[in-house]
C-alpha positions as CSV (number, residue, x, y, z in Angstrom):
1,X,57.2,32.8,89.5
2,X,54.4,35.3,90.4
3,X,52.9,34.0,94.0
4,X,49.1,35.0,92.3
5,X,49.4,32.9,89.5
6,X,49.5,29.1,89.6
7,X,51.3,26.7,87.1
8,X,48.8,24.7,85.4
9,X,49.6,20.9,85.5
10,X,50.0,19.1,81.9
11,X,46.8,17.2,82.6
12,X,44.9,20.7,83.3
13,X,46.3,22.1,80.1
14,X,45.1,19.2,78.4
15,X,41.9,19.5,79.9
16,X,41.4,22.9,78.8
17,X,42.9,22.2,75.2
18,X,40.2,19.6,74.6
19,X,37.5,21.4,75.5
20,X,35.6,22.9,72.7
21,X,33.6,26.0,72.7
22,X,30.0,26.5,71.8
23,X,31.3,28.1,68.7
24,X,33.5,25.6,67.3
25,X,30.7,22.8,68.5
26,X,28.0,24.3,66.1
27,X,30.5,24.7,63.5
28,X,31.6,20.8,63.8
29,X,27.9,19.8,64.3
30,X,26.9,21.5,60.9
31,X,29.7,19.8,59.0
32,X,28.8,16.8,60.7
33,X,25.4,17.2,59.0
34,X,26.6,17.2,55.7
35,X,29.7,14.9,56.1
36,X,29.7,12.5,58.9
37,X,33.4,10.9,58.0
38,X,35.5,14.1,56.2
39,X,38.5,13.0,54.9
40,X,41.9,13.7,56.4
41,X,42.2,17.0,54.5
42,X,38.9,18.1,55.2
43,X,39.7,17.7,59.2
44,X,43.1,19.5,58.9
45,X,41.2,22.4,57.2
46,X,39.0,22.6,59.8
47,X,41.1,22.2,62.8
48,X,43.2,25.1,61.6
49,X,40.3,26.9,61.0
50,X,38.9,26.6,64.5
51,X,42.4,26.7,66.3
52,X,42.2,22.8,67.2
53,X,44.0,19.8,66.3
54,X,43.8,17.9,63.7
55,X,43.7,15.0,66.0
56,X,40.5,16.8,68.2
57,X,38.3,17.8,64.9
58,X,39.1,13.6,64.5
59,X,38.0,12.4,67.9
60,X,34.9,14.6,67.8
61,X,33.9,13.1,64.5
62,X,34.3,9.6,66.2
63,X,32.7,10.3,69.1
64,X,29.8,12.5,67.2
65,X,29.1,9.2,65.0
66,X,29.6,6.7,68.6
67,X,26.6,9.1,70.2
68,X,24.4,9.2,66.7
69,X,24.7,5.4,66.5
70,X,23.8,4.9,70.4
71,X,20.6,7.2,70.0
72,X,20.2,5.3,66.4
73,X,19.7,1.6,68.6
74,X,18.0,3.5,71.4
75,X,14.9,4.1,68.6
76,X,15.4,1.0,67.5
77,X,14.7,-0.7,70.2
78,X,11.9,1.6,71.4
79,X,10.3,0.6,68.7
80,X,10.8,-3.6,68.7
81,X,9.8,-3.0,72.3
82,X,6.8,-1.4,71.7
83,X,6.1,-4.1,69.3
84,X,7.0,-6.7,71.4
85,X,4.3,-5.4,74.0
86,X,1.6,-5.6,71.3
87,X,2.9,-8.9,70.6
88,X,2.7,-9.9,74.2
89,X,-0.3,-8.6,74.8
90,X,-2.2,-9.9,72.2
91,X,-0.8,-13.4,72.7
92,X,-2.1,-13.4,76.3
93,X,-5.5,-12.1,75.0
94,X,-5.3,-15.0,72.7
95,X,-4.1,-17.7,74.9
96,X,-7.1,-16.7,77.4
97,X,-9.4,-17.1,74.1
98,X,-7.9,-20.4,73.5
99,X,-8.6,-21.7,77.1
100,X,-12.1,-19.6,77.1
101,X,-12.8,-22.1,73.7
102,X,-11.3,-25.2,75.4
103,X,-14.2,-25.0,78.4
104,X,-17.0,-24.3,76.2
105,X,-15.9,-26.7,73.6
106,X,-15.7,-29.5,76.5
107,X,-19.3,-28.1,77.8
108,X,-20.9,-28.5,74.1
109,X,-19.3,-32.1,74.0
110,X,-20.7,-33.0,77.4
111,X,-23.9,-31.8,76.5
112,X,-23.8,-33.4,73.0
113,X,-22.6,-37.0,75.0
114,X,-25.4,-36.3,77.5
115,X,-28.1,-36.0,75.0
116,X,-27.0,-38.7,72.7
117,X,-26.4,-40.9,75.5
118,X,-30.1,-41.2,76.3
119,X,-31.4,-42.2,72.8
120,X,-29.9,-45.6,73.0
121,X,-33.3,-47.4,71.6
122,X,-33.5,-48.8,68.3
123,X,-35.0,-46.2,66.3
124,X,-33.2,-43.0,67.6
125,X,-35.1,-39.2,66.6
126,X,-34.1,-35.8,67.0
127,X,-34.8,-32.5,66.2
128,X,-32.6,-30.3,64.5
129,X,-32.3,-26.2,64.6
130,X,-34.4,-25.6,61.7
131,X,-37.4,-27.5,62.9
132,X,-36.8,-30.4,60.9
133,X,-36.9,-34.3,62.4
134,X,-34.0,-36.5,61.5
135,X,-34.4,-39.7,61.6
136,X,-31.4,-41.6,63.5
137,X,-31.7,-45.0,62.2
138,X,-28.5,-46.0,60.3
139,X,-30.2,-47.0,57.4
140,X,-32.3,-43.9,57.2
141,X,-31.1,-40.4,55.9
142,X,-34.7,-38.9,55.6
143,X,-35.5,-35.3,57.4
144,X,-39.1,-34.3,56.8
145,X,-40.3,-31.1,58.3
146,X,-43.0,-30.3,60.6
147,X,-46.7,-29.9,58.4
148,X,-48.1,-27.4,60.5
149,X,-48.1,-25.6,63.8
150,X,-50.4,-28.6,65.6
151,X,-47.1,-30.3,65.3
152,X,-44.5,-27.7,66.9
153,X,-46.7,-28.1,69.7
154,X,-47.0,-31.2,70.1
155,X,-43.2,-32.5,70.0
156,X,-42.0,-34.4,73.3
157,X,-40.3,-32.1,75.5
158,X,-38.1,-34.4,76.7
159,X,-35.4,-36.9,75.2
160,X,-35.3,-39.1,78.2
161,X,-39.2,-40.4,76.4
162,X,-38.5,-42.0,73.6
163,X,-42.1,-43.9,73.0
164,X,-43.7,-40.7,73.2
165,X,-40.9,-39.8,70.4
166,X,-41.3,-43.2,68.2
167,X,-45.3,-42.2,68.4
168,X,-45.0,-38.8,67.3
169,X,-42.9,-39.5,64.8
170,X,-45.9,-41.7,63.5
171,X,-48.2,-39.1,64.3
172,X,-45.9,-36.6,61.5
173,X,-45.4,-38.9,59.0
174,X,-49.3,-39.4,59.0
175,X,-50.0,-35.5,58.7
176,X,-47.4,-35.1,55.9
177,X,-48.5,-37.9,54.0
178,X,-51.9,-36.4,54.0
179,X,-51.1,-33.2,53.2
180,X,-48.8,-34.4,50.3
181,X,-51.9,-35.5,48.4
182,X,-53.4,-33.7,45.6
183,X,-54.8,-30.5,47.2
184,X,-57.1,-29.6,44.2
185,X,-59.6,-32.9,44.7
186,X,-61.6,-33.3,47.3
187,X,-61.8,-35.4,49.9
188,X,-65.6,-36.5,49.2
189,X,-64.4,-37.6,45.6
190,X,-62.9,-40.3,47.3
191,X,-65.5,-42.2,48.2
192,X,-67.4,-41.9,45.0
């Protein structure tokens, strides 16, 4: 044996005999393209035609569809996680709207105990949003509405007063009743 050259050991030959070069990679990656499990007869074509074995063009299929499936689940589950972020994110944004409810549902119940707590009297009146005064008796489902200006100003200001309240609401009923009358006679015609 030559002193310059060194014998190569079977695993280094093996090394190099699997090794595939850039030419024979494009070539495999474009039939890949178009067939990604060729039939047996299809490989051995190839592997002649590249000077590889039939058993290497084989194994690089595998392994070409191994890596395409890997990179296949890695999108996969970029996606579901990206989703799953939204997901979590929104959830959190909707559990800290849930609680945000739960407090001011609990302060519009305290406030609606607090204010119906104080009209414990017989003959219970409140005001509505629209202007209008409900009655509170049980036996009463009338709601008349203010007759002018005079009496926007003069409603109690205060809940906790409920004789100024029961004397209003005596005051209204007056006003509306007078108003309700015939507009067109006049009020001297009465007395005649």
């Amino acid at each position: 044996m030559d002193p310059g050259t060194h014998p190569l050991s079977s695993i280094q030959k093996n090394a190099y005999k699997r090794r595939f070069t850039d030419e024979q990679i494009k070539f495999l990656e474009f039939m890949f393209e178009s067939e990604s499990r060729p039939e047996s007869r299809v490989k051995q074509q190839l592997a002649s035609e590249l000077g590889l074995e039939p058993r290497q063009v084989a194994i690089w299929f595998q392994n070409r569809r191994a890596r395409l499936k890997t990179k296949q689940i890695e999108r996969e589950y970029s996606v579901l996680k990206a989703s799953y972020d939204v997901l979590a994110s929104n959830f959190e944004s909707l559990k800290r709207e849930k609680q945000s409810l739960i407090i001011q549902l609990q302060k519009l119940k305290n406030m609606h105990v607090k204010q119906h707590g104080s009209r414990s009297c017989g003959n219970q009146l409140g005001s509505s949003r629209d202007g209008r005064f409900e009655n509170k008796d049980k036996g009463s489902e009338s709601k008349e509405k203010p007759s002018s200006p005079l009496d926007e100003e003069n409603r109690p200001s205060s809940d906790n007063n409920s004789r100024n309240t029961v004397n209003m609401r005596e005051e209204i009923d007056i006003l509306n009743h007078t108003e309700q009358t015939d507009s067109s006679s006049q009020w001297w015609e009465f007395w005649s």
